[in-house]
N, C-alpha and C positions, 0 to 999 in steps of 0.2 A: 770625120766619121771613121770610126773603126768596122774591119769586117771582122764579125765574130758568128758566123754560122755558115755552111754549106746548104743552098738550097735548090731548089728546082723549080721552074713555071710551066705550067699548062693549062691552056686556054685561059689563061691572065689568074689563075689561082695561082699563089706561091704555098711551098711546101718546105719547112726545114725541121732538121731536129738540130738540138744541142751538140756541140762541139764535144769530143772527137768525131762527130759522124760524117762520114764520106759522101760525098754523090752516089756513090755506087749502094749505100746503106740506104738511101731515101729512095734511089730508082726500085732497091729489091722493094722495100716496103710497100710502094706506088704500085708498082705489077701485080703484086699479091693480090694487094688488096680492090685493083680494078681492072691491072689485065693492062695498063695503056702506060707503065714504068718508061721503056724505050720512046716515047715521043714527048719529052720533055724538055723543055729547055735551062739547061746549068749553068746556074751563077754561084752566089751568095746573100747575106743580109748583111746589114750598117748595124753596128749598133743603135740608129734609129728607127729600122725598121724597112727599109728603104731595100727594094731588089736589083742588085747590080749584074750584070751580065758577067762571064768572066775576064773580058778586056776591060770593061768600065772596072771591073772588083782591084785587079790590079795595078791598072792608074791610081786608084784611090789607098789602097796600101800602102804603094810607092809613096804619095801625095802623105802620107799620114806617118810614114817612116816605123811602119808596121816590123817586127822581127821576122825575119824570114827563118824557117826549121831548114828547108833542102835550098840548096839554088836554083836560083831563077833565070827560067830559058822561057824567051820566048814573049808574047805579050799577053798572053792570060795566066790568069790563078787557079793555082790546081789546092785544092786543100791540103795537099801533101806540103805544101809552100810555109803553110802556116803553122800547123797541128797533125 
């Protein structure tokens, strides 16, 4: 599985937009629009569909020999990693 989007979970709803968009693009849009942006929790999505946390998103990049954009510190994926 490839990760190919930035997303967000709360209360077990996942939330992404289309790549380049950042965590921080979907938290503003999340706030906006309910006010609750800040208690989300940040992963990604699989090209299946699948929501990964950002340590499980980065196991699986690594696992997928994904291109990295910036270097990688650390055990999570930051979108900046990828796009």
């Amino acid at each position: 599985m490839a990760i190919v989007s930035a997303a967000v979970r709360i209360n077990g709803l996942v939330i992404s937009m289309p790549r380049p968009a950042r965590h921080h693009t979907i938290l503003q849009a999340l706030d906006e629009a309910t006010g609750v942006g800040n208690v989300a929790d940040q992963g990604f999505l699989t090209d299946r569909g699948k929501y990964m946390t950002r340590v499980e998103a980065m196991q699986e990049a690594i696992r997928c020999d994904q291109q990295f954009r910036d270097p990688v510190r650390g055990a999570e994926l930051f979108s900046e990693n990828l796009w």
